[in-house]
ZAMARLO-142832 format. One record per residue (C-alpha): x, y, z; residue number from 1; residue in one letter. Coordinates in Angstrom, 1 decimal, padded with zeros to 4 digits. Example, Ala and Ser with C-alpha at 12.3 -4.5 7.8 and 13.67 -1.06 7.14 Angstrom:
c1=012.3 | c2=-004.5 | c3=007.8 | n=1 | res=a
c1=013.7 | c2=-001.1 | c3=007.1 | n=2 | res=s
This chain:
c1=192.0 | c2=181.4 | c3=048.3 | n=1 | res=x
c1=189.0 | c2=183.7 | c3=048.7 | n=2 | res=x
c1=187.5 | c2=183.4 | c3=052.2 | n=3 | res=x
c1=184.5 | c2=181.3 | c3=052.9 | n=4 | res=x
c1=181.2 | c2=182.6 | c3=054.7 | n=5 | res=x
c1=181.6 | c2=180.1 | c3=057.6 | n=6 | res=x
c1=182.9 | c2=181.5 | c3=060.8 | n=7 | res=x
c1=185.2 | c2=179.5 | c3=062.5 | n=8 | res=x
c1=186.4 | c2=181.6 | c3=065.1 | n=9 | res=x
c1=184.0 | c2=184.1 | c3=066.9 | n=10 | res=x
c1=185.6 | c2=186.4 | c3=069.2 | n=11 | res=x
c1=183.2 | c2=189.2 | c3=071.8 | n=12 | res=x
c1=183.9 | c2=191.5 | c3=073.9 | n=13 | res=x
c1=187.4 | c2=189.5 | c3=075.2 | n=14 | res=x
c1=188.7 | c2=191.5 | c3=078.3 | n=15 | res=x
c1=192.1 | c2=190.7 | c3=079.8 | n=16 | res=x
c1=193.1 | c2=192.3 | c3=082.5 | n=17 | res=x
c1=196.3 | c2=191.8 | c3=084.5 | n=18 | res=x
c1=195.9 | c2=193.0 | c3=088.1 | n=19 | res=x
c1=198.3 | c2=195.7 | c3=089.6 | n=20 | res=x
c1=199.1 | c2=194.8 | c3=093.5 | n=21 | res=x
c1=200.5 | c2=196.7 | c3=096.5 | n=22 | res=x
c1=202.1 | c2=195.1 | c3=099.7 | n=23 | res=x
c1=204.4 | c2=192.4 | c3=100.5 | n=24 | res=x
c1=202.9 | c2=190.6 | c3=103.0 | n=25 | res=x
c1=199.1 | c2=192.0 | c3=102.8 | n=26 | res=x
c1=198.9 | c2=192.6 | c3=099.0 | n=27 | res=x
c1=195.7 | c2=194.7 | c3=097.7 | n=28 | res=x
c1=194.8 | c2=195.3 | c3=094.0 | n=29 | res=x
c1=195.2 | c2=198.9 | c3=093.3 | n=30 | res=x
c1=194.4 | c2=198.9 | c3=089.1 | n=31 | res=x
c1=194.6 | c2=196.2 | c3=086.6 | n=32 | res=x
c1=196.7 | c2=196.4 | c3=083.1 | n=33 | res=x
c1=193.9 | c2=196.7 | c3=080.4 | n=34 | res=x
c1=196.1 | c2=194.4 | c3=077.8 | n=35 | res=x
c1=193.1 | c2=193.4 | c3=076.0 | n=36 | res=x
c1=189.9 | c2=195.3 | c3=076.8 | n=37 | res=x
c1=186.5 | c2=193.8 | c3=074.7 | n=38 | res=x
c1=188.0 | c2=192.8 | c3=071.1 | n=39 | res=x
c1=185.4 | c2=192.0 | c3=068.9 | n=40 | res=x
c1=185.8 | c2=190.4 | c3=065.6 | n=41 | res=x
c1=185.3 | c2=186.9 | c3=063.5 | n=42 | res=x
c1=187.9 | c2=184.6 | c3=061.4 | n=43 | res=x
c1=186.4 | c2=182.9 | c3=058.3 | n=44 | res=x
c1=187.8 | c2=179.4 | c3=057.0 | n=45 | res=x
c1=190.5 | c2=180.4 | c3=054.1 | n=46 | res=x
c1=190.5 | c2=184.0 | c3=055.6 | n=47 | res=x
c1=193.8 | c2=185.6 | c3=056.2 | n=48 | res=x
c1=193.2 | c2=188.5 | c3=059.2 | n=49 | res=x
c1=196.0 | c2=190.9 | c3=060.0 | n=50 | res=x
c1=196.3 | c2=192.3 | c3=063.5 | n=51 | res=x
c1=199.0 | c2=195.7 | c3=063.8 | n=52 | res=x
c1=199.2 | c2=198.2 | c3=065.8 | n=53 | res=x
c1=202.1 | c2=199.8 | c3=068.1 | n=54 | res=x
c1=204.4 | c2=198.0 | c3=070.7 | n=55 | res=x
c1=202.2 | c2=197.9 | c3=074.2 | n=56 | res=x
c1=198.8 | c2=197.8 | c3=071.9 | n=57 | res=x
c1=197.6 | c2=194.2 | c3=073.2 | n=58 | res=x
c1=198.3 | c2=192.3 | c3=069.9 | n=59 | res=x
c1=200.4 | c2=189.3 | c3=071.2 | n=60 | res=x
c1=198.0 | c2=189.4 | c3=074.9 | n=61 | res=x
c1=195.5 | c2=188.7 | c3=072.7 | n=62 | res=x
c1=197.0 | c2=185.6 | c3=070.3 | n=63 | res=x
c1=197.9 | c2=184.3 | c3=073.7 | n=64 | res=x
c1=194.2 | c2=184.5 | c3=074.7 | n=65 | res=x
c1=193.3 | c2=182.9 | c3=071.4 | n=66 | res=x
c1=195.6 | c2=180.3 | c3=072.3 | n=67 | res=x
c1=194.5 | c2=179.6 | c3=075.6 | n=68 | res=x
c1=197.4 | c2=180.2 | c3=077.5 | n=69 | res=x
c1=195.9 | c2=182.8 | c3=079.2 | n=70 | res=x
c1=192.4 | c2=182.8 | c3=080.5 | n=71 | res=x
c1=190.4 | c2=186.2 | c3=079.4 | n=72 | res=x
c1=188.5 | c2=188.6 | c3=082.5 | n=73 | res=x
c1=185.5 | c2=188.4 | c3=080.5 | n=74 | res=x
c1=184.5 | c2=188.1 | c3=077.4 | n=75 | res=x
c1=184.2 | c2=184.9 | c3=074.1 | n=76 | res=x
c1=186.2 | c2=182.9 | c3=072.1 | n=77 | res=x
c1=184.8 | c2=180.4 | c3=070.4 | n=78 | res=x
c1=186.1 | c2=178.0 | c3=068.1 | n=79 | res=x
c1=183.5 | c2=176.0 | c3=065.9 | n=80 | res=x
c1=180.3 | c2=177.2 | c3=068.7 | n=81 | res=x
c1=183.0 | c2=176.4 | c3=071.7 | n=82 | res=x
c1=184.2 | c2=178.7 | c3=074.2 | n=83 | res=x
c1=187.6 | c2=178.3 | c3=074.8 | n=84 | res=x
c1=188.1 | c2=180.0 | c3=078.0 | n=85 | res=x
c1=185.1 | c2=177.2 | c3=079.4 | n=86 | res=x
c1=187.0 | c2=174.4 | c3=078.1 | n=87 | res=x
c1=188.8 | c2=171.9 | c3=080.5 | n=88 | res=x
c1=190.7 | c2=168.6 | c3=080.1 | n=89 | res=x
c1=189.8 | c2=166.3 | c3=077.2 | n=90 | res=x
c1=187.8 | c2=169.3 | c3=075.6 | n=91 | res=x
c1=190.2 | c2=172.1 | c3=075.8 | n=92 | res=x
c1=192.9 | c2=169.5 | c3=074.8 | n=93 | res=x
c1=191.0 | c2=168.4 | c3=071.4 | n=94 | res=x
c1=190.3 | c2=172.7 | c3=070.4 | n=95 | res=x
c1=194.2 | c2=173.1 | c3=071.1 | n=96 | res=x
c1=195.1 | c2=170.8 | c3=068.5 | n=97 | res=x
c1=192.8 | c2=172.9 | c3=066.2 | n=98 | res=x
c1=195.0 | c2=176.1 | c3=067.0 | n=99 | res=x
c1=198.1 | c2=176.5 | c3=066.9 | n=100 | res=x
c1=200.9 | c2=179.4 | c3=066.7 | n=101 | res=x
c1=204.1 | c2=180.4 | c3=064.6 | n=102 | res=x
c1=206.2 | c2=181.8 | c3=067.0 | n=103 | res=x
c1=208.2 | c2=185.3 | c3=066.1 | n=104 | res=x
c1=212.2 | c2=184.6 | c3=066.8 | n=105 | res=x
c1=212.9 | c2=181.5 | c3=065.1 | n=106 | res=x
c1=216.4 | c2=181.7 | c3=066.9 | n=107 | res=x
c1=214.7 | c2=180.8 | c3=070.3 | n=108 | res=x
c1=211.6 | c2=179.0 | c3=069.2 | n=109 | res=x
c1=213.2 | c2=176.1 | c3=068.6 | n=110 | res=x
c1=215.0 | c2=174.1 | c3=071.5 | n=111 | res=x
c1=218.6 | c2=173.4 | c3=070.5 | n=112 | res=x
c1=218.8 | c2=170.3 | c3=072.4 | n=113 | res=x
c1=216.3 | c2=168.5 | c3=069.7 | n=114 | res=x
c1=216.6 | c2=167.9 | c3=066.2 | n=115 | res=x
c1=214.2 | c2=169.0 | c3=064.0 | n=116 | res=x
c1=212.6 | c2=165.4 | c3=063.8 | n=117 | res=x
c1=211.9 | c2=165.4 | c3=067.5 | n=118 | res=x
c1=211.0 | c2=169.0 | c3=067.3 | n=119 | res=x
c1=208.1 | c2=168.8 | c3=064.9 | n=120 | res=x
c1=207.4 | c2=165.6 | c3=066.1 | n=121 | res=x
c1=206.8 | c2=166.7 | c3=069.6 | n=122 | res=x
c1=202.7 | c2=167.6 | c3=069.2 | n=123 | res=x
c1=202.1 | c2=163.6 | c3=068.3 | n=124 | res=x
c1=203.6 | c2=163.1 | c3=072.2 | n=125 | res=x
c1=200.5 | c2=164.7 | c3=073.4 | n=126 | res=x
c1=198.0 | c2=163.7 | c3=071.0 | n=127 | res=x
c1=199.0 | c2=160.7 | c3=069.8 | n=128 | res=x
c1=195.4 | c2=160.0 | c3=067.8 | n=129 | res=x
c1=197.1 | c2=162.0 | c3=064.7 | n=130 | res=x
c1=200.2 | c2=159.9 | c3=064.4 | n=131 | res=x
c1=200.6 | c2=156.6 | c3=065.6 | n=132 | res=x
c1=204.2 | c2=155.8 | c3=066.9 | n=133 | res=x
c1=205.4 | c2=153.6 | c3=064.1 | n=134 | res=x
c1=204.2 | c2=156.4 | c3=061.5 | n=135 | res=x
c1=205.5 | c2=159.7 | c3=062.8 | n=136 | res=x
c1=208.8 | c2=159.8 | c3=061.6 | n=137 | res=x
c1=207.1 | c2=159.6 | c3=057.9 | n=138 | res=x
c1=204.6 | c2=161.8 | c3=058.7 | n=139 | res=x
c1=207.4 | c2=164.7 | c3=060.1 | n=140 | res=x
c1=209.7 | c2=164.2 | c3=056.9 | n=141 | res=x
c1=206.4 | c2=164.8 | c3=054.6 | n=142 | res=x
c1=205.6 | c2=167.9 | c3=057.0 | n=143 | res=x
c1=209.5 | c2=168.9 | c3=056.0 | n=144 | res=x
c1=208.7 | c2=168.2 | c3=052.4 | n=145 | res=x
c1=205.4 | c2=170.4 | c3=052.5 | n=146 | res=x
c1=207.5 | c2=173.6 | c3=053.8 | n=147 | res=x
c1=210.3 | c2=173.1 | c3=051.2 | n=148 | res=x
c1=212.9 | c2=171.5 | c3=053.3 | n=149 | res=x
c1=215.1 | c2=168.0 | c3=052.7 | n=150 | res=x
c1=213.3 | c2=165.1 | c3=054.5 | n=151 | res=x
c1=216.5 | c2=163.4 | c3=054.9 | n=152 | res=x
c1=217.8 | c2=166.4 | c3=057.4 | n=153 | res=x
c1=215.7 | c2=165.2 | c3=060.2 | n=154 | res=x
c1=218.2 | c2=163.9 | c3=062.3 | n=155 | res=x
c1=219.9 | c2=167.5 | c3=062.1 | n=156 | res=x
c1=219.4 | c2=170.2 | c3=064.9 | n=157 | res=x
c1=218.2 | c2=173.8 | c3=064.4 | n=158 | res=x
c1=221.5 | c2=175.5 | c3=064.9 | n=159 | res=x
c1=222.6 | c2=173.9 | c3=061.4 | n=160 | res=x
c1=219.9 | c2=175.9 | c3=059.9 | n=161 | res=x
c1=219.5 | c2=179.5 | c3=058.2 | n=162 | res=x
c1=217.0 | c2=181.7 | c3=059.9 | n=163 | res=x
c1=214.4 | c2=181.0 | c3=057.4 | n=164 | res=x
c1=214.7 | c2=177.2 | c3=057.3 | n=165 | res=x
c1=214.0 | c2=177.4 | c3=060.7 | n=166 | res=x
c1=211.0 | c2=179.5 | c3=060.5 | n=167 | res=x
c1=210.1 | c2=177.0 | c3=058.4 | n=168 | res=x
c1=210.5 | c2=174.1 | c3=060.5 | n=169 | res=x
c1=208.8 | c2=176.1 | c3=063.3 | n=170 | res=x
c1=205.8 | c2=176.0 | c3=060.5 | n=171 | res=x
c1=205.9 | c2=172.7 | c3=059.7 | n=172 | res=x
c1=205.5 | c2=171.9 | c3=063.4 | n=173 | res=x
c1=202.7 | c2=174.4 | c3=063.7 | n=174 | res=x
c1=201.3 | c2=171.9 | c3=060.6 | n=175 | res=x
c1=202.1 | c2=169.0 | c3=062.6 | n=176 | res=x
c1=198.1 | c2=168.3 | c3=063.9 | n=177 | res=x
c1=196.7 | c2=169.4 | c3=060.9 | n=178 | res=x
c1=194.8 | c2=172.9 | c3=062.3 | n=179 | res=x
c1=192.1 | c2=174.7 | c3=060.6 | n=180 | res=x
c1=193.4 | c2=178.2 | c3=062.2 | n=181 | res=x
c1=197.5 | c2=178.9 | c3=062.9 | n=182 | res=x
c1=198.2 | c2=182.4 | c3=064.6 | n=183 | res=x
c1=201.4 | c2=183.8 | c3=062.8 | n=184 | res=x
c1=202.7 | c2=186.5 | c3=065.5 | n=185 | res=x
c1=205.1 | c2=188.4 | c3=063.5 | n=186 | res=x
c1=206.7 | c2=185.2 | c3=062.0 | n=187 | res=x
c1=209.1 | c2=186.9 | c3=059.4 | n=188 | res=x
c1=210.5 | c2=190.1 | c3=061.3 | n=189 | res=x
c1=213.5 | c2=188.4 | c3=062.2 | n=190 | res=x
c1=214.4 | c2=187.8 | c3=058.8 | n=191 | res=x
c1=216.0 | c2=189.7 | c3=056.2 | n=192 | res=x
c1=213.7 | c2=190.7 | c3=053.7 | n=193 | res=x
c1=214.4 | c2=188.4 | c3=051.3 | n=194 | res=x
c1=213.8 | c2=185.6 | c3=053.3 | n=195 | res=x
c1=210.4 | c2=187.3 | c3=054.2 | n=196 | res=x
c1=209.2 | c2=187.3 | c3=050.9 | n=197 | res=x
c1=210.2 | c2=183.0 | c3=050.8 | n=198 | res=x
c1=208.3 | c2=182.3 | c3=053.7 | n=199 | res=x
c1=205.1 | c2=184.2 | c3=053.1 | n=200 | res=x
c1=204.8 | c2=183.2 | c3=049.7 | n=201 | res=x
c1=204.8 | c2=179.7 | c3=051.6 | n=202 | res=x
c1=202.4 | c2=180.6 | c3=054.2 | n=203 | res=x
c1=200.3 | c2=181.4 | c3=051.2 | n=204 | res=x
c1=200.9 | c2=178.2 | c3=049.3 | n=205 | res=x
c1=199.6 | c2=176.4 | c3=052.7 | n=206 | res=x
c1=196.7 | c2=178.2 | c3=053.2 | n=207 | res=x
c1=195.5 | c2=177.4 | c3=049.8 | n=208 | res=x
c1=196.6 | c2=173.7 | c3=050.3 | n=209 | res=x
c1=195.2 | c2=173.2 | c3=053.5 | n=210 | res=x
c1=192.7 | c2=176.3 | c3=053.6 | n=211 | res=x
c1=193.8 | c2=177.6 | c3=056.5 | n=212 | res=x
c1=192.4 | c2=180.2 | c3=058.2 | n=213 | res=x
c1=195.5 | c2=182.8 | c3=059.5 | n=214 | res=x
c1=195.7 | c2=185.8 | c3=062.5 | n=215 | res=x
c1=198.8 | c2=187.3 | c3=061.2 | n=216 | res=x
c1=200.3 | c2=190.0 | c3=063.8 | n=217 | res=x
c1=202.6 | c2=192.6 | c3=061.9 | n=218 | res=x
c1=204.1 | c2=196.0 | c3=062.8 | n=219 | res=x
c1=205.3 | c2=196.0 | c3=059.3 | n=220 | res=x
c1=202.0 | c2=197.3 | c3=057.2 | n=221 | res=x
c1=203.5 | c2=196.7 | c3=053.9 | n=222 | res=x
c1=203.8 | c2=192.9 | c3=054.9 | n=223 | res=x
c1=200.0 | c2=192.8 | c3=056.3 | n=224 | res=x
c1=198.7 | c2=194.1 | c3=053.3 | n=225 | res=x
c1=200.7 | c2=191.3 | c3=051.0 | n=226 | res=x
c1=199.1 | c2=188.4 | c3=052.7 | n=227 | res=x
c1=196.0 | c2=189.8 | c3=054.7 | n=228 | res=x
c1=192.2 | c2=189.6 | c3=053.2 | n=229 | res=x
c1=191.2 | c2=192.0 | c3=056.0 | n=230 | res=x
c1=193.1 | c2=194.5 | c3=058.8 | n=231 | res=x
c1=192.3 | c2=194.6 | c3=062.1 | n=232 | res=x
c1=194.0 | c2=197.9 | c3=063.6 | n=233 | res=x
c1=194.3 | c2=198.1 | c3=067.3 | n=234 | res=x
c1=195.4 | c2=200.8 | c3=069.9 | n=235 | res=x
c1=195.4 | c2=200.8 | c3=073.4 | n=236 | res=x
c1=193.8 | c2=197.1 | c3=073.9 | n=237 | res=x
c1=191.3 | c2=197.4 | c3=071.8 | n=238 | res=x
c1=189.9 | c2=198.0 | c3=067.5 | n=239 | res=x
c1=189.9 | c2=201.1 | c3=066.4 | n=240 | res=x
c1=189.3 | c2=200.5 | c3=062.8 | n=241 | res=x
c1=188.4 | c2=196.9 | c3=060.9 | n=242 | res=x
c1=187.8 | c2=196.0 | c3=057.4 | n=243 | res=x
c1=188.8 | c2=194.4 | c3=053.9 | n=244 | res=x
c1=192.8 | c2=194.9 | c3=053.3 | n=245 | res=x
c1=191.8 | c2=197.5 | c3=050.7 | n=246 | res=x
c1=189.8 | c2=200.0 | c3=052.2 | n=247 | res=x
c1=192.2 | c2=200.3 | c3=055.3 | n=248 | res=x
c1=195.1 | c2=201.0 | c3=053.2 | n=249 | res=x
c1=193.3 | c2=203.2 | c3=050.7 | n=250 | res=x
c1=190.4 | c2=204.9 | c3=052.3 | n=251 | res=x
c1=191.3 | c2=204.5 | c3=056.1 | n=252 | res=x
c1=189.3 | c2=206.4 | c3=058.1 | n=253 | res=x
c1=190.3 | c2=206.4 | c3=061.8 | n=254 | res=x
c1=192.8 | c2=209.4 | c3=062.5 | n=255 | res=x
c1=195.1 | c2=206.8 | c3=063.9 | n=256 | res=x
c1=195.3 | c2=204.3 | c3=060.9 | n=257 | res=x
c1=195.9 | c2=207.3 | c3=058.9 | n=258 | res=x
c1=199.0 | c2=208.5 | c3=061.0 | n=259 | res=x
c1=200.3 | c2=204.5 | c3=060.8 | n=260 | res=x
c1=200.0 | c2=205.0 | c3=057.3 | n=261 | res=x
c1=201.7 | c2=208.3 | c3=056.6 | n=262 | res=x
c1=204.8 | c2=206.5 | c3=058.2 | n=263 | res=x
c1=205.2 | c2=204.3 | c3=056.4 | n=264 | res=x
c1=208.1 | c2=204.4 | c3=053.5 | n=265 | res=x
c1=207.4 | c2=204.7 | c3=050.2 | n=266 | res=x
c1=210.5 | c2=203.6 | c3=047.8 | n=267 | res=x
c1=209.5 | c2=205.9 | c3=045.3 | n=268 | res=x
c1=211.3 | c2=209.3 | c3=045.5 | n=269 | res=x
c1=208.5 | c2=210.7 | c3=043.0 | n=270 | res=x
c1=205.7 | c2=209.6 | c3=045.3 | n=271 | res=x
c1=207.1 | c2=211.1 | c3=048.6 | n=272 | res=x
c1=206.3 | c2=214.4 | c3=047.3 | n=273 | res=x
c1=203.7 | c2=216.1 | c3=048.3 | n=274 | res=x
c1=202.7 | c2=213.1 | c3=050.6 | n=275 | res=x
c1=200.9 | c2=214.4 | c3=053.8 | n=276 | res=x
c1=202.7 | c2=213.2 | c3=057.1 | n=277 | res=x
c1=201.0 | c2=212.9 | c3=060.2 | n=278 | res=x
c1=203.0 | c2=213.2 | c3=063.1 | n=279 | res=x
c1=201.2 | c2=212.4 | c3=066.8 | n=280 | res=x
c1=202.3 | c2=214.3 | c3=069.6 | n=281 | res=x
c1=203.2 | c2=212.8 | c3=072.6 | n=282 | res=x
c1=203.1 | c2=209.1 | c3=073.9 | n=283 | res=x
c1=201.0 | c2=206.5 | c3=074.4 | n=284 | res=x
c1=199.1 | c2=206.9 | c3=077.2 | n=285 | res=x
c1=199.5 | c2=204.0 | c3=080.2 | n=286 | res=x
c1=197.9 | c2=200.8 | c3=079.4 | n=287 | res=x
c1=197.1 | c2=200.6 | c3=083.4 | n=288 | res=x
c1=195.1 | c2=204.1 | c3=083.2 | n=289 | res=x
c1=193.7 | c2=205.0 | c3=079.8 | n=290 | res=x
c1=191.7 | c2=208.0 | c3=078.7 | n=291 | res=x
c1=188.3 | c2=208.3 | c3=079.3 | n=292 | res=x
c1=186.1 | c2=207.9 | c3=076.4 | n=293 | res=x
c1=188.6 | c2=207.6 | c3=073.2 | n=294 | res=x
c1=191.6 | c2=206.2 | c3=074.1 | n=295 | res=x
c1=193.2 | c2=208.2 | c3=071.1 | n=296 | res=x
c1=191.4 | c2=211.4 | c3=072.1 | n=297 | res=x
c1=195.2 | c2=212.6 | c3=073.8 | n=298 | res=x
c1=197.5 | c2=212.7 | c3=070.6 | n=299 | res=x
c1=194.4 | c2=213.2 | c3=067.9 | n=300 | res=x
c1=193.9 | c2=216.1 | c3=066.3 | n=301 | res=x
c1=190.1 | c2=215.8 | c3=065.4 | n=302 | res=x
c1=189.4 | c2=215.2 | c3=069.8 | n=303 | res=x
c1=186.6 | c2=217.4 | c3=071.0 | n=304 | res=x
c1=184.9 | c2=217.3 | c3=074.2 | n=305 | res=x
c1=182.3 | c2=214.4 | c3=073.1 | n=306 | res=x
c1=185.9 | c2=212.0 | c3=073.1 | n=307 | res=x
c1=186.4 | c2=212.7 | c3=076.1 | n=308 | res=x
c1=182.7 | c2=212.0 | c3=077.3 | n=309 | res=x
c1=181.8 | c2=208.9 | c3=075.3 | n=310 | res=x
c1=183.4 | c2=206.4 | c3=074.3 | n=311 | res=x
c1=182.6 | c2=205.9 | c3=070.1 | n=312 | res=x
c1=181.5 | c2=202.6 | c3=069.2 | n=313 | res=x
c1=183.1 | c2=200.0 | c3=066.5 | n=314 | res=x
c1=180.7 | c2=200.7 | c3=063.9 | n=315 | res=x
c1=180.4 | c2=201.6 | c3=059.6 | n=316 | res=x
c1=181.4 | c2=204.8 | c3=059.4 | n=317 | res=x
c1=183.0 | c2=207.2 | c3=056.8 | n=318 | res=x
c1=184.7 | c2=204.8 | c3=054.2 | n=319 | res=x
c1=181.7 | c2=201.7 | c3=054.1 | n=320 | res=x
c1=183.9 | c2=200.1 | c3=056.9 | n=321 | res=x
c1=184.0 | c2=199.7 | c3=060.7 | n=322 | res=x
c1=185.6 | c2=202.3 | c3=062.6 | n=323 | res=x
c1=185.8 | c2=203.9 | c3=066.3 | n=324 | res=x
c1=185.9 | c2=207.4 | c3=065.8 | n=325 | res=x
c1=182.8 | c2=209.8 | c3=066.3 | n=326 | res=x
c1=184.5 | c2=212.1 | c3=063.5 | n=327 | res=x
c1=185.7 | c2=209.2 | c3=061.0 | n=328 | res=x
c1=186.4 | c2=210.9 | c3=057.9 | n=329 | res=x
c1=187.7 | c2=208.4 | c3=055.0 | n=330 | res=x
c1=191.2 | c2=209.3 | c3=053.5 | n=331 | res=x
c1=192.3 | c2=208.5 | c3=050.4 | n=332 | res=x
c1=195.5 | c2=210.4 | c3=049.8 | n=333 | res=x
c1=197.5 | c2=208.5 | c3=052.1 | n=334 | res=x
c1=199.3 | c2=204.9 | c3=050.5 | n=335 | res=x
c1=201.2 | c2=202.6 | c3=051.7 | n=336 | res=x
């Protein structure tokens, strides 16, 4: 379902930082973790954004700020005009229902104590407006029904389930309230591929049911690129490059996209060669003291003295798309 020009999430400048303290009885703050430091972006009704980026980068800081389960430094996020980190009680209660999350390890998602009735039944505890007590066991075998399981196994618990029935069910209960946004953080890497492949095409069949708008957090690019409208590429806590699924992939223009890219396989023995691979030097620099100005400036091979200066802003650059590198240049040899 092509994307609608309605905003329903608006996310600037979100800043989390977790504080570093020294002492055991008189504790000082002597540096803070820059997880998430001033993400800017918006999420359209229908839209499907993908988030990736390395281990350590801020991606699942950040669908936890979404979620309000942590509350940001600084910074916006506001769903339908309201800002969730201002929210409280009855208010922040009501936007919860509107957002909700598929969890990554659909081994330890699920509580084993609880069948899967009880399980996706759970959310109509706390907000009992969407399913009246004498209705929910109807409403959680039609949720089972939607995501391709047998209604009459409600009474059975997740342990007596494949992986990707129960990344299913962990679907169905993030269907349970009926959102208009569901953060997917990497919700098919614990699965073998073929299972992937299932429960995307699923999470596509929903969205155009339901249209749903999706964050979907990947380390796998080939998977982002499947389901995502646009790609969201982050380093170091914050976007380096943004734009429609098609011109990161094919035209990227931030020297660290294009080094994600060049790793990744291509199944095609004819189409490795000659393929340019870009291998960074050295690691990621500390999360709790990053580079001045670019925070890729250390392992880049385009860094002059300006990175190291200023700080290069998230803007159109090289490629017709929004990037944060003062010597973007767009690439077009590199495929994923």
């Amino acid at each position: 379902m092509a994307p609608s020009s309605e905003a329903i999430l608006e996310v600037r400048d979100l800043v989390k930082h977790f504080p570093l303290s020294q002492g055991i009885v008189f504790k000082r703050q002597i540096g803070a973790i820059k997880a998430v430091d001033g993400v800017s972006f918006d999420l359209h009704r229908g839209e499907t954004l993908g988030v990736v980026g390395e281990s350590g980068c801020g991606k699942s800081t950040l669908a936890k700020l979404l979620m309000a389960l942590e509350r940001p430094t600084s910074g916006q996020a506001k769903i339908n005009g309201v800002d969730l980190a201002k929210a409280r009680g009855s208010e922040l209660k009501r936007m919860r229902r509107n957002i909700q999350m598929v969890m990554q390890d659909p081994y330890t998602s699920l509580n084993p104590r609880m069948t899967v009735g009880d399980i996706i039944g759970e959310p109509y505890e706390i907000h009992s407006e969407v399913a009246p007590k004498g209705d929910r066991r109807r409403k959680v075998q039609e949720l089972l029904e939607v995501v391709g399981l047998n209604p009459e196994h409600i009474n059975r618990y997740p342990h007596q389930f494949s992986g990707g029935q129960r990344q299913r069910i962990g679907i169905a209960r993030g269907l349970a309230l009926q959102p208009e946004i569901i953060i997917c953080d990497e919700p098919v890497s614990a699965l073998d591929v073929s299972i992937q492949a299932q429960v995307m095409n699923l999470l596509e069949k929903l969205q155009n049911e339901f249209n749903l708008a999706y964050i979907f957090i990947a380390h796998d690019l080939s998977v982002v690129r499947h389901i995502s409208d646009r790609v969201a590429v982050m380093y170091l806590g914050k976007i380096v490059e943004l734009g429609k699924d098609a011109d990161i992939y094919e035209r990227p223009a931030h020297p660290y996209t294009q080094a994600l890219l060049s790793a990744v396989p291509v199944p095609d023995p004819e189409g490795r060669e000659g393929r340019e691979r870009i291998i960074l030097q050295g690691d990621p620099p500390s999360p709790a003291d990053p580079p001045s100005g670019c925070r890729f400036r250390t392992r880049c091979w385009k860094a002059q003295d300006i990175c190291a200066e200023q700080e290069p802003l998230l803007e159109i650059r090289a490629g017709g798309h929004l990037s944060a590198c003062h010597f973007a240049e767009a690439h077009d040899v590199i495929n994923a």
